[in-house]
Every structure is written in structure tokens, then in C-alpha cells.
DSSP file (Angstrom, degrees, kcal/mol; ACC not computed):
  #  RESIDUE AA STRUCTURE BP1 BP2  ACC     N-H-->O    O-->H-N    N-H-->O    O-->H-N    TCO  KAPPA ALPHA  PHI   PSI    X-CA   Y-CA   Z-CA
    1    1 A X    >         0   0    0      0, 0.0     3,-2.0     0, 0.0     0, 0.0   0.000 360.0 360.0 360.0  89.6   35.9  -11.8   44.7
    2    2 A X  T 3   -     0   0    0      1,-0.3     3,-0.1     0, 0.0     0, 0.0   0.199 360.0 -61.7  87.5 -41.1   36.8  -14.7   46.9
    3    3 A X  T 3  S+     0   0    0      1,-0.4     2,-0.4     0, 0.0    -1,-0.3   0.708 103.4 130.7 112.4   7.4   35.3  -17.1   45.5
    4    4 A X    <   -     0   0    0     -3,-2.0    -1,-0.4     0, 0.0     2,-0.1  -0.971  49.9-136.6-118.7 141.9   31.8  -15.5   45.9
    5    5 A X        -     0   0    0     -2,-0.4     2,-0.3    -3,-0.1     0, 0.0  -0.439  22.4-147.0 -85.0 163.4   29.3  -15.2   43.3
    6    6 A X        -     0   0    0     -2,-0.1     2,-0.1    49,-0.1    -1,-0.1  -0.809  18.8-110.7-114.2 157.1   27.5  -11.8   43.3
    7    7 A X        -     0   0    0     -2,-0.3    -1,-0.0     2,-0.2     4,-0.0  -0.390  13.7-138.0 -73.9 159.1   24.2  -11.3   42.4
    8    8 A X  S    S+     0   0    0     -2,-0.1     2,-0.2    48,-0.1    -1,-0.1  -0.099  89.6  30.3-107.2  58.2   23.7   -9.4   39.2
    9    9 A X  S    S-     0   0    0     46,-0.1     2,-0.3     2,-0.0    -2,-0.2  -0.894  87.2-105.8-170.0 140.1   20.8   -7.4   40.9
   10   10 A X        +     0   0    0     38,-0.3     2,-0.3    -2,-0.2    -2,-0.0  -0.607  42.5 167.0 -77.0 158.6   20.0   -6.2   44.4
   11   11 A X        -     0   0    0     -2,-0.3     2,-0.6    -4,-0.0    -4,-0.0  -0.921  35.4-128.5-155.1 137.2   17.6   -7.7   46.2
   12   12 A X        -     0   0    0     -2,-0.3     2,-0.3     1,-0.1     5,-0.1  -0.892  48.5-101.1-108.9 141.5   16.3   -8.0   49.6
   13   13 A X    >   -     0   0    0     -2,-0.6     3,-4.3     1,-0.1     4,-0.4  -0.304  29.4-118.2 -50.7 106.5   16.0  -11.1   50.5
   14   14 A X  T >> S+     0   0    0      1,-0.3     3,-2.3    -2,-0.3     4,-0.8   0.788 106.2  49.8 -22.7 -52.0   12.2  -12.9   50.4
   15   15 A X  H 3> S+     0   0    0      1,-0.3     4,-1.1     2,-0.1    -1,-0.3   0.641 102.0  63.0 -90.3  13.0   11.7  -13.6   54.0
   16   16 A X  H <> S+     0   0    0     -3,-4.3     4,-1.2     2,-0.2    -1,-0.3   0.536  84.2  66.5-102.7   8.1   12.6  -10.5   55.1
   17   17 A X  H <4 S+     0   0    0     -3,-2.3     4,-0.2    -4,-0.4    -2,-0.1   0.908 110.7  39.6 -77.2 -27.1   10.2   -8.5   53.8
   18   18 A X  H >< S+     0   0    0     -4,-0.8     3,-0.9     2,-0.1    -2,-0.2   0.975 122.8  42.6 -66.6 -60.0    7.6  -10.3   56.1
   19   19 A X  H >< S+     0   0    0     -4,-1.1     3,-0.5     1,-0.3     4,-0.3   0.957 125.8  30.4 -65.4 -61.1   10.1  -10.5   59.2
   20   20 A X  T 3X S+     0   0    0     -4,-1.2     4,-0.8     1,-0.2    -1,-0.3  -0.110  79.1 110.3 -87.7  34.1   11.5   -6.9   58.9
   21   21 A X  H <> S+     0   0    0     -3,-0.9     4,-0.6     2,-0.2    19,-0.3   0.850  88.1  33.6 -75.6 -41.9    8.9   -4.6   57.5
   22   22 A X  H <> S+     0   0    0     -3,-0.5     4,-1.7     2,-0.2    -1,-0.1   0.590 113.1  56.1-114.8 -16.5    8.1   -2.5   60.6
   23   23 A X  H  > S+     0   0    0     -4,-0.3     4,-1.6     2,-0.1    -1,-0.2   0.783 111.6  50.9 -67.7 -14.6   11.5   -2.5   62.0
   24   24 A X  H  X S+     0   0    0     -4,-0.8     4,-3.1     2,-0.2    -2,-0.2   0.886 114.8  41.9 -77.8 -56.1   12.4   -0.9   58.4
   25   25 A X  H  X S+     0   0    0     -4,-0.6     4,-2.6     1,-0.2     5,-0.3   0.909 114.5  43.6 -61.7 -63.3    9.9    1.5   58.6
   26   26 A X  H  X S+     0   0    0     -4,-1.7     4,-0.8     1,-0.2    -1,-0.2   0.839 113.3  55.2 -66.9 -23.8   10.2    2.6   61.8
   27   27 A X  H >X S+     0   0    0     -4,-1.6     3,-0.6     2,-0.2     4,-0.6   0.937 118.2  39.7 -54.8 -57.6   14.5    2.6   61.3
   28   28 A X  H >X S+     0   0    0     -4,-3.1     3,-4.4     1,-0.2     4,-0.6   0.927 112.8  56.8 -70.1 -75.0   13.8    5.0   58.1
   29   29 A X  H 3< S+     0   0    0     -4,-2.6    -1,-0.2     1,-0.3    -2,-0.2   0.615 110.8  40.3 -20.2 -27.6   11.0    6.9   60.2
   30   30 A X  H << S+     0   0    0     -4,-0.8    -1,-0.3    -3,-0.6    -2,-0.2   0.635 108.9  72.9-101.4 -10.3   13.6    7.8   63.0
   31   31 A X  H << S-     0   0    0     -3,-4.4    -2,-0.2    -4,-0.6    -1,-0.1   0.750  96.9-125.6 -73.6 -20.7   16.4    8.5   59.8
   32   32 A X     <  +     0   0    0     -4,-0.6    -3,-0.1     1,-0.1     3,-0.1   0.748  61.6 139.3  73.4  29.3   15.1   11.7   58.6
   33   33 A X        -     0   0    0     -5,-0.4     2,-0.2     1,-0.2    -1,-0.1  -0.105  65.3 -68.3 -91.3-152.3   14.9   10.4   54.9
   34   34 A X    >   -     0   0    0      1,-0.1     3,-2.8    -3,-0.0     4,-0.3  -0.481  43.2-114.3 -97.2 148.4   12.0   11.2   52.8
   35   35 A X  G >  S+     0   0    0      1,-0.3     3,-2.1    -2,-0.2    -6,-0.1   0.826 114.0  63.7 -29.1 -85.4    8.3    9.6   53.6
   36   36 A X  G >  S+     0   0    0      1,-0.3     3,-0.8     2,-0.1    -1,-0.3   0.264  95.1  56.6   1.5 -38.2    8.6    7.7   50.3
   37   37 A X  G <  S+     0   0    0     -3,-2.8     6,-0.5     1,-0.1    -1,-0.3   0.574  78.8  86.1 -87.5 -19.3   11.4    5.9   51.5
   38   38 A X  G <  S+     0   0    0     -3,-2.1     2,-0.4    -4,-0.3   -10,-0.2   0.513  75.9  90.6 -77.9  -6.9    9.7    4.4   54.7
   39   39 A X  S X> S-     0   0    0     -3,-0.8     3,-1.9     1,-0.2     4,-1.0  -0.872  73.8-145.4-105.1 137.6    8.4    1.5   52.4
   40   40 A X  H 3>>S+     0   0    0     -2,-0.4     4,-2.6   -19,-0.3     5,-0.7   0.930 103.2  50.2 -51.2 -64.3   10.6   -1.6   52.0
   41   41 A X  H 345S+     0   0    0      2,-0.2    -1,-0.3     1,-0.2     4,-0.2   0.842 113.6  47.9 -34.7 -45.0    9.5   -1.9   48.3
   42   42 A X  H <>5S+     0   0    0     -3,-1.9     4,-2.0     2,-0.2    -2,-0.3   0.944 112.3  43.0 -47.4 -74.2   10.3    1.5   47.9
   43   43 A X  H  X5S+     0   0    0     -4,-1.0     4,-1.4    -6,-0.5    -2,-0.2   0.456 112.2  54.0-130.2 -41.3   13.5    1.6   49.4
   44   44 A X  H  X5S+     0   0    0     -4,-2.6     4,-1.3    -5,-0.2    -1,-0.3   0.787 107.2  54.3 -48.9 -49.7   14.5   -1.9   47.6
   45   45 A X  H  ><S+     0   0    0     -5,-0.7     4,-1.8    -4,-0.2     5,-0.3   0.974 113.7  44.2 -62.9 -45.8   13.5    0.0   44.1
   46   46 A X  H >X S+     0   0    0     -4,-2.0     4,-1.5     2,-0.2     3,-0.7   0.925 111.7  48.7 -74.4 -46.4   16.1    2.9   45.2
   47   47 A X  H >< S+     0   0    0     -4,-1.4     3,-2.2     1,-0.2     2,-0.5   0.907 113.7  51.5 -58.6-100.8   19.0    0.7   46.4
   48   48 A X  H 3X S+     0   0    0     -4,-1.3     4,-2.5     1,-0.3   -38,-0.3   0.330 102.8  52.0  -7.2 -40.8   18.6   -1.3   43.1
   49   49 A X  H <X S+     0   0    0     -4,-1.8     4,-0.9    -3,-0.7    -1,-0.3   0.965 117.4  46.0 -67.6 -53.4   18.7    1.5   40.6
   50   50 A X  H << S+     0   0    0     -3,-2.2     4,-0.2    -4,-1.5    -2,-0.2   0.913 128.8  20.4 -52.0 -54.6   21.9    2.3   42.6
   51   51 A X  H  > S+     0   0    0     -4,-0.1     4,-2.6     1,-0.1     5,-0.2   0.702  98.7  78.4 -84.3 -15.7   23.3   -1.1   42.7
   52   52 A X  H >X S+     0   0    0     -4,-2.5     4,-3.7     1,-0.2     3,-0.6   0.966  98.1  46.7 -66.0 -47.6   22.1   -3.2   40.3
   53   53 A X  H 3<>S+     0   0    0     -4,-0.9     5,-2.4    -5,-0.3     6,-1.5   0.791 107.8  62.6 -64.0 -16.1   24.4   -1.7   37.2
   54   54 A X  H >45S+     0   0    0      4,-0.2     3,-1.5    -4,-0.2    -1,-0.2   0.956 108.6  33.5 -50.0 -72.3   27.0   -1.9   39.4
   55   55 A X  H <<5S+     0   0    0     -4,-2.6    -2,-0.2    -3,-0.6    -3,-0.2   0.888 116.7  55.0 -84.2 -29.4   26.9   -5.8   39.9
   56   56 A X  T 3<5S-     0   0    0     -4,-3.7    -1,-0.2    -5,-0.2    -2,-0.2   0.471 113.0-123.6 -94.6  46.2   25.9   -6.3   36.7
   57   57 A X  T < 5S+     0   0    0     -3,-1.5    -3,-0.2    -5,-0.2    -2,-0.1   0.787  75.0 129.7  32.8  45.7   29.1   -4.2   35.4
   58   58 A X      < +     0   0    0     -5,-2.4    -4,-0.2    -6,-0.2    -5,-0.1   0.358  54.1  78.5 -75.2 -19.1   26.4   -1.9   33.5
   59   59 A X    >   +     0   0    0     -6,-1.5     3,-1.6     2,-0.1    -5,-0.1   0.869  60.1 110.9 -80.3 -31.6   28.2    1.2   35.2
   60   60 A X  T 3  S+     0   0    0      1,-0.3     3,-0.1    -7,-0.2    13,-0.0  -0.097  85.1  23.5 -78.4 137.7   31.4    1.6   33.0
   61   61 A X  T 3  S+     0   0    0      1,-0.3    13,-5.0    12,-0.1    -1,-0.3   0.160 113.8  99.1 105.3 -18.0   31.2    4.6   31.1
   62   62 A X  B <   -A   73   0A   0     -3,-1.6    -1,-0.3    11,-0.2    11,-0.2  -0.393  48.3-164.7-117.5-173.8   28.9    6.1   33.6
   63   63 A X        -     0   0    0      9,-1.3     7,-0.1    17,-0.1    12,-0.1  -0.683  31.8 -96.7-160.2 110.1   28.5    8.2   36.3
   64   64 A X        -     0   0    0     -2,-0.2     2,-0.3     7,-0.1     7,-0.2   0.249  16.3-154.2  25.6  72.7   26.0    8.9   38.8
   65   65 A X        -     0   0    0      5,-0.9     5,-0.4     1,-0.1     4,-0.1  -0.846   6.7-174.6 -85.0 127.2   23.2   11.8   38.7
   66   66 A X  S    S+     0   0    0     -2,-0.3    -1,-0.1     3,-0.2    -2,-0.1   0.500  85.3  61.4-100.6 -19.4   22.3   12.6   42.7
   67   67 A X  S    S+     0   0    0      1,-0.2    -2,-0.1     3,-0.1     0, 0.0   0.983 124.0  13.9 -71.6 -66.9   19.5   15.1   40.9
   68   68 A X  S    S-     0   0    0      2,-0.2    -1,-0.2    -4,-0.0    -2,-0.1   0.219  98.9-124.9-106.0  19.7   17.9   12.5   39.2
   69   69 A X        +     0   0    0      1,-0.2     2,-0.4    -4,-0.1    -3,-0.2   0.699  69.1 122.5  52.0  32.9   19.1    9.2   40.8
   70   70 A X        -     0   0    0     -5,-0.4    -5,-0.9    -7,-0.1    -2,-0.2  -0.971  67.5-113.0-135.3 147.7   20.1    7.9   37.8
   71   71 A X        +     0   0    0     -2,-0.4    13,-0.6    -7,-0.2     2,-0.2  -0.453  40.0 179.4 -75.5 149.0   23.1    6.5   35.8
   72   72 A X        -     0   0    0     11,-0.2    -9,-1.3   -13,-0.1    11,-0.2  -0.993  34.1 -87.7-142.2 156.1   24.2    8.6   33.0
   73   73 A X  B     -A   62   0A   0      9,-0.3     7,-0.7    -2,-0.2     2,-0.7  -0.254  48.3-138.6 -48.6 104.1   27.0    8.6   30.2
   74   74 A X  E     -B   79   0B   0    -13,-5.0     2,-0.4     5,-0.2     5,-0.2  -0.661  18.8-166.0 -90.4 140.7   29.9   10.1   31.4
   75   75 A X  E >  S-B   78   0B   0      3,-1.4     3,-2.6    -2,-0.7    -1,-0.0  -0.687  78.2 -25.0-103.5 144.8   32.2   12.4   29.7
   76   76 A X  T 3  S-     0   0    0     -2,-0.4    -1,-0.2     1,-0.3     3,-0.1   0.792 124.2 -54.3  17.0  45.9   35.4   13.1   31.1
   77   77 A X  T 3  S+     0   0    0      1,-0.2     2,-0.4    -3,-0.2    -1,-0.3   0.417 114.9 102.0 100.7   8.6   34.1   12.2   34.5
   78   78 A X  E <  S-B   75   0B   0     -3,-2.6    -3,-1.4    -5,-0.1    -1,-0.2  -0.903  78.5-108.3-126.2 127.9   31.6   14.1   34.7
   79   79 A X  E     -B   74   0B   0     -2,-0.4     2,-0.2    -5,-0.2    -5,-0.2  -0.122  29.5-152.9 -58.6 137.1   27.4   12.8   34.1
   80   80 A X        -     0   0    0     -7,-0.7    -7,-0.1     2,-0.1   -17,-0.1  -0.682  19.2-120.9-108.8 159.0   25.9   14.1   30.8
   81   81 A X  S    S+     0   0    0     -2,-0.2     2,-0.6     1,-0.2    -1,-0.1   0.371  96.1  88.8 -99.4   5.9   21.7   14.5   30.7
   82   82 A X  S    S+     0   0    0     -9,-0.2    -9,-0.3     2,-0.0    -1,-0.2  -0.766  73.9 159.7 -94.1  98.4   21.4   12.1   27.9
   83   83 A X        -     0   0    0     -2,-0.6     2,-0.4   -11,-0.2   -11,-0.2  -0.201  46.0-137.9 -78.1-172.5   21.1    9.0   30.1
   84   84 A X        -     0   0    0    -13,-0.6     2,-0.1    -2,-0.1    -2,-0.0  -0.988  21.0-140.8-151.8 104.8   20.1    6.0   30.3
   85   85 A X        -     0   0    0     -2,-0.4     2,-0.6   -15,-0.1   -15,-0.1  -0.620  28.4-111.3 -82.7 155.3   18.2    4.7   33.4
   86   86 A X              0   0    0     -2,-0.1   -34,-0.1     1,-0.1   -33,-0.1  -0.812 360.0 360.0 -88.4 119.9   18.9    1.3   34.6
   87   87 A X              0   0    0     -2,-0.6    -1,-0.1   -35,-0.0   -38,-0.1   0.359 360.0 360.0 -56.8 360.0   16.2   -1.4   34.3
């Protein structure tokens, strides 16, 4: 892509958990998402699950669950309930 490496994981970047912690909070706090969400750590874990198979091209074959936030095998295009969560 460019000529830039991707990571093969998300991550938020070290020094911004110190710098941005309470603008984060208060950002999700004003979003309407779920309590849970309103910590960075939190909110890091959930991005990841989502992206990380992604960049490390773990996704093929798979498809999305929005019920259980988790990748699963897909069959003809559609997510099957024996999955496979991403580490």
C-alpha cells in the first residue's frame, strides 16, 4: 500500500494513552455508546478484535458477527456459529 508497512495488529499508540485518556472518555461519554466503552483499554480491546485479523490477513474466509463481535467462518457469505475468535 504505498510503500507503507502496516501493522499486523491495532494499537493505540503508547503515549497517548497518558495524553488522551479523559478527552477519550469524555468523547465516548458524549457518543452514546455503551459505559464499557468509555475506557481506552476497553475500547482498544474492541477496535483490535475488529482490526487486527484484518491487517494480519486472518479475515479471508470469514465474516463478521455484529451479535457477538466476533470473526466467524463464512459460508457463502454469510457468518456460521462455529467461530473462531481472534487472539
Amino acid at each position: 500500500m504505498r510503500g507503507i508497512e502496516l501493522p499486523k495488529r491495532f494499537q493505540i499508540p503508547g503515549p497517548w494513552h497518558a495524553r488522551y485518556r479523559e478527552s477519550y472518555r469524555k468523547l465516548v461519554g458524549e457518543s452514546g455508546l455503551p459505559t464499557r466503552s468509555r475506557d481506552m483499554d476497553e475500547g482498544e480491546r474492541l477496535v483490535g478484535e475488529l482490526l487486527s485479523p484484518i491487517l494480519d490477513e486472518g479475515s479471508a474466509g470469514m465474516g463478521r458477527d455484529r451479535g457477538s463481535l466476533s470473526w466467524k467462518r463464512a459460508v457463502g457469505g454469510i457468518a456460521r456459529q462455529d467461530s473462531r475468535s481472534p487472539s
